[in-house]
C-alpha positions in Angstrom: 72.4 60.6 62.6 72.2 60.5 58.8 75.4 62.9 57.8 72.7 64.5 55.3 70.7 66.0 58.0 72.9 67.1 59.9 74.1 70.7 60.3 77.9 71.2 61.7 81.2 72.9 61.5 83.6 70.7 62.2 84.2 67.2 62.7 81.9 64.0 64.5 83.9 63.9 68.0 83.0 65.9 70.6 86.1 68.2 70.9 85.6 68.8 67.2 81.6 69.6 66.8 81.7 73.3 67.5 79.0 74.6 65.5 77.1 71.2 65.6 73.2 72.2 65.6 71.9 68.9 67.6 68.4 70.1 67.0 67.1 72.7 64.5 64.1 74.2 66.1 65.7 75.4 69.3 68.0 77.2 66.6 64.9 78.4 64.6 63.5 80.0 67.7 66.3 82.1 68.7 67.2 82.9 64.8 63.6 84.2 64.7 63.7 88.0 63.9 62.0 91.5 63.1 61.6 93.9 60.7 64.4 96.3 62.1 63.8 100.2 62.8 65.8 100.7 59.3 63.8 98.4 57.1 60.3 100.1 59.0 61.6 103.7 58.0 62.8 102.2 54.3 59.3 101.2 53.6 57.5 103.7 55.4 59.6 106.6 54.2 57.6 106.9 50.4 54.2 107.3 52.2 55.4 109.6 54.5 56.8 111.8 51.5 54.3 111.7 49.5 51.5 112.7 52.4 54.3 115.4 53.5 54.3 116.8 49.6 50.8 116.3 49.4 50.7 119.5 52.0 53.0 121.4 49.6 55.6 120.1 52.3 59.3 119.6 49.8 60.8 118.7 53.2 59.2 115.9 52.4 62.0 114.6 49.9 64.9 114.5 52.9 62.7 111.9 54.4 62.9 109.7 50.8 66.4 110.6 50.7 67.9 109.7 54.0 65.9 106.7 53.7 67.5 105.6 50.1 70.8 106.9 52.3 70.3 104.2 55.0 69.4 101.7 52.1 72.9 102.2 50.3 75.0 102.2 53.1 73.1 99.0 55.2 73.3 97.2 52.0 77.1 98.1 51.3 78.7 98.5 54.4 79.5 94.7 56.0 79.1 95.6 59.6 75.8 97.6 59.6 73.3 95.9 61.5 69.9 97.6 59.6 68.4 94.8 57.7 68.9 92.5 60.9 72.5 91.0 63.4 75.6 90.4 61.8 78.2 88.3 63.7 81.1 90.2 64.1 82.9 89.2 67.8 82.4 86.5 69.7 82.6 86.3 73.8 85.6 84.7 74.4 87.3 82.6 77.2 90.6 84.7 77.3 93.4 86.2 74.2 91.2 84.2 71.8 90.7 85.3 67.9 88.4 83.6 65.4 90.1 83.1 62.2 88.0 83.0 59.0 89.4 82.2 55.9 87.2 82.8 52.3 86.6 81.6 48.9 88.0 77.6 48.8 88.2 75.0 48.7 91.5 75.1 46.5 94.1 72.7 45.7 96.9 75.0 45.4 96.4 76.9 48.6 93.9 74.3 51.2 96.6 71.6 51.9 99.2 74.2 52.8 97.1 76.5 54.5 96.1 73.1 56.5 99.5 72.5 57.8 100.3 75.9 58.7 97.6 76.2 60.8 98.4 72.2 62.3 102.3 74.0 62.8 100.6 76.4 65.1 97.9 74.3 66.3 95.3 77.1 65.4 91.9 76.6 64.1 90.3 78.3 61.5 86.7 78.3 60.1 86.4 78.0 56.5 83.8 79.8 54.6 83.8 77.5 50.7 81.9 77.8 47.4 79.6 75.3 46.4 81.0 75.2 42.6 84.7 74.7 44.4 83.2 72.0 46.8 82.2 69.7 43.6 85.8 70.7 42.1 87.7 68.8 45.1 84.8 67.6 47.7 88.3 65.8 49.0 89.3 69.0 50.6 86.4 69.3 53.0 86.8 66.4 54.5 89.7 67.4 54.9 88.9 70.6 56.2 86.8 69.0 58.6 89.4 65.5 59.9 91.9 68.4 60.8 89.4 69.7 63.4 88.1 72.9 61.8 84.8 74.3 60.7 83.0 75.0 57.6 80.6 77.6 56.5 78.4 78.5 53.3 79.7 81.1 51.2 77.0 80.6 48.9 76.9 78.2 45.6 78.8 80.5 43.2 79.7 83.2 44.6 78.5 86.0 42.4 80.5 88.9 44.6 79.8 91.7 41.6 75.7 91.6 41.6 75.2 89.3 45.0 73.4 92.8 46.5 71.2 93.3 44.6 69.9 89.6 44.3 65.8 88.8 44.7 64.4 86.7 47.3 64.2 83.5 44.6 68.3 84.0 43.8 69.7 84.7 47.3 67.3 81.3 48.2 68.8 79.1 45.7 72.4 80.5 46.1 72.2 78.9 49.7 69.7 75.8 49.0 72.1 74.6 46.1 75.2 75.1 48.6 73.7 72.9 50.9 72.6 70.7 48.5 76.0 70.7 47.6 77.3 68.9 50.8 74.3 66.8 51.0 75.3 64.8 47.9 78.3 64.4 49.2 77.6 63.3 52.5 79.5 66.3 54.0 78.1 68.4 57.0 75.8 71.2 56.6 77.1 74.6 58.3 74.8 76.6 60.2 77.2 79.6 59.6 76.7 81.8 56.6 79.2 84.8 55.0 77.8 86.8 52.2 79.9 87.8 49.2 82.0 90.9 50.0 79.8 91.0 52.9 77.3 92.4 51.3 73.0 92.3 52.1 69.9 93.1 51.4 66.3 93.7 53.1 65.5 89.7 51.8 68.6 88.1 53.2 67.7 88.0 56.6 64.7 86.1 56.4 65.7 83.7 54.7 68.8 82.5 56.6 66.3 83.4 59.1 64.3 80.4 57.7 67.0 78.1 57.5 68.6 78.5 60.7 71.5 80.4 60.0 73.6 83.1 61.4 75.2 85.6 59.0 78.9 86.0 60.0 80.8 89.3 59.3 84.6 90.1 60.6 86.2 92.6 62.6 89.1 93.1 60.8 90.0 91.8 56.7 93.3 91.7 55.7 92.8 92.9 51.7 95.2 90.1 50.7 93.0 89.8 47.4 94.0 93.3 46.9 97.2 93.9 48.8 100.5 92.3 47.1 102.5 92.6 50.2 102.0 89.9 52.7 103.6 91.6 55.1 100.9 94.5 55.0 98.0 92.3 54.8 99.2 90.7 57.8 99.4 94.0 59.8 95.8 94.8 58.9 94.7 91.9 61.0 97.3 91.9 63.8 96.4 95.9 64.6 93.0 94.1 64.9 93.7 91.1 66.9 92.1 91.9 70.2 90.5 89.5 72.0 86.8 88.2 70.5 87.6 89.7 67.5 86.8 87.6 63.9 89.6 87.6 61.2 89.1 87.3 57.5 91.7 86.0 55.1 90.9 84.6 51.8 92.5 81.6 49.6 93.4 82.9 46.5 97.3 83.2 46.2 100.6 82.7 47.7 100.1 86.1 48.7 97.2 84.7 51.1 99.4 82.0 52.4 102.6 83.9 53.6 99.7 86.6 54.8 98.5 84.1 57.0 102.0 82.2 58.3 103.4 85.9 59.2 99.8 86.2 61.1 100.2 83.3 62.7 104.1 83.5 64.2 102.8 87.0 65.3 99.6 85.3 67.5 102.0 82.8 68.7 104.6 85.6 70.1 101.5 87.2 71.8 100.1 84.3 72.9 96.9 84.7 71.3 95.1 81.3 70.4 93.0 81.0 67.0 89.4 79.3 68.4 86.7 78.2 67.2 83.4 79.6 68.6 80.0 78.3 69.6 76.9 79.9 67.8 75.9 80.8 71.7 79.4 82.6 71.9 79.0 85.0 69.0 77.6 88.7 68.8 76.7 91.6 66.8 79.3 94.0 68.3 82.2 93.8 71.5 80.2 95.1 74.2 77.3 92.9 73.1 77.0 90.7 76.4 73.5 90.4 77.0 72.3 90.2 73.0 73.0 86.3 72.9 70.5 84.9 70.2 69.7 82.0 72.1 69.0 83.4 75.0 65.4 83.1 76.3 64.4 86.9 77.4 65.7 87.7 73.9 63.5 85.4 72.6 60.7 86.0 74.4 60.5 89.8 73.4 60.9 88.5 70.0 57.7 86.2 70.3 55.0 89.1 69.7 56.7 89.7 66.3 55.5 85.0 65.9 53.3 86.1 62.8 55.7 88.1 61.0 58.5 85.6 61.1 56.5 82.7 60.5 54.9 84.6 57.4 58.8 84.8 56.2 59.5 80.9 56.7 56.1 80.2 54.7 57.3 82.4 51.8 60.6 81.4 51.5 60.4 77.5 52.4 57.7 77.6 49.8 59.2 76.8 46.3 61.9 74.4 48.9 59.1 71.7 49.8 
């Protein structure tokens, strides 16, 4: 299979291919989704106010309100599932921990971050920046020859305004990250992480389109903000229950001791750092029957057919 067409997260042998999509319209079906209940009352809230005010109704207004309310906090807050699912555990085989690490591929930290996770034999998925990728392409193959998985983090990462992107932006933010890895031969991810974890009512759809699960966390250790490793570590350890997804980023040394005094701690505990399969991961702990690849799921999904294939005709559109 051309290397170019392919989307994966890890390696080409067998033990290594965990997010390996072997075909992309079995994962286009189950990725299919619906206008949530949030994004219905959103746009439906206006009318509503303005037929409620049109009765000399001011009540009215706490309808507009909440629904500006639910519009913030969906967009802001990482883990809210409004605008549509957001990975954040995955069914696990026994004390098993996803370990996510942010923002590389860097010189300075990769190779060292590498071999402290080979010292522990833990595995780690990698969410990297297109802009870093052409920086040091060396480094994901890298990434990937050690046995661990890659995801898009988008192109440039634009963490201060990422929010409140349009449809056209948030498009090309992915398309040039996978682009990206194209050039270079490289594996294309079908995991995605938004900046800061932030969303908005257009993301969805598109990764929709493309065949791509948005991945959120459990548990962040701060280390971008946090200056003691020791801290940052403790974040993520009180966290460290079984299924649970762990972010880390690569920005300093701070990062790297944050993530050996993590993983000596797992290792006491006897909690392995795994890699899981897209059919493995779900929108909350509990979540044992919401599999996205699941056929009942799908099939409820199928009356909403129109709606989601009017999304991939507007945003493959400008792509063809």
């Amino acid at each position: 299979m051309n290397p170019k067409n392919r989307r994966a997260g890890a390696g080409t042998t067998d033990e290594c291919i965990f997010l390996f999509v072997h075909s992309r319209r079995p994962l286009e079906k189950r990725m299919s989704t619906r206008a949530t209940p949030i994004v219905w009352y959103i746009v439906l809230a206006p009318f509503a106010t303005l037929v409620l005010l049109g009765f000399g109704s001011l009540e009215g207004l706490w309808i507009l309100f909440f629904a500006h309310l639910a519009l913030i906090a969906t967009t802001l807050i990482p883990s809210f599932q409004g605008f549509g699912p957001v990975m954040t555990f995955f069914g696990q085989a026994g004390d098993e921990v996803w370990l996510t690490i942010d923002d590389g591929p860097n010189p300075r930290t990769t190779p060292a971050i590498l071999d402290l996770l080979d010292r522990y034999e833990a595995k780690a998925t990698f969410f990297l920046v297109g802009q870093k990728i052409m920086d040091a392409p060396g480094l994901v193959q890298m990434i990937l020859d050690r046995g661990h998985s890659i995801g898009n983090h988008t192109q440039t990462h634009p963490q201060l305004h990422f929010w409140r992107l349009g449809p056209r932006r948030l498009r090309h933010e992915i398309e040039r990250f996978e682009g990206t890895l194209s050039n270079l031969n490289l594996p294309i991810p079908c995991l995605f992480r938004a900046p800061t974890g932030m969303k908005n009512p257009y993301l969805h759809p598109i990764l929709s389109a493309r065949s791509l699960f948005l991945v959120g966390w459990s548990a962040r250790a701060f280390d971008t903000r946090v200056k003691e490793p020791a801290i940052a570590a403790e974040r993520l350890l009180r966290a460290a229950e079984p299924g649970a997804i762990l972010l880390l980023h690569e920005c300093s040394q701070i990062s790297i001791r944050t993530l050996e005094i993590l993983l000596h701690a797992l290792d006491r505990r006897q909690i392995r750092c795994v890699i899981p399969k897209p059919d493995q991961l779900r929108t909350k702990r509990t979540d044992s029957v919401k599999t996205l690849d699941c056929e009942p799921t799908c099939a409820a999904f199928s009356k909403w057919g129109s709606i989601t294939q009017s999304w991939r005709r507007l945003y493959r559109k400008d792509s063809r």
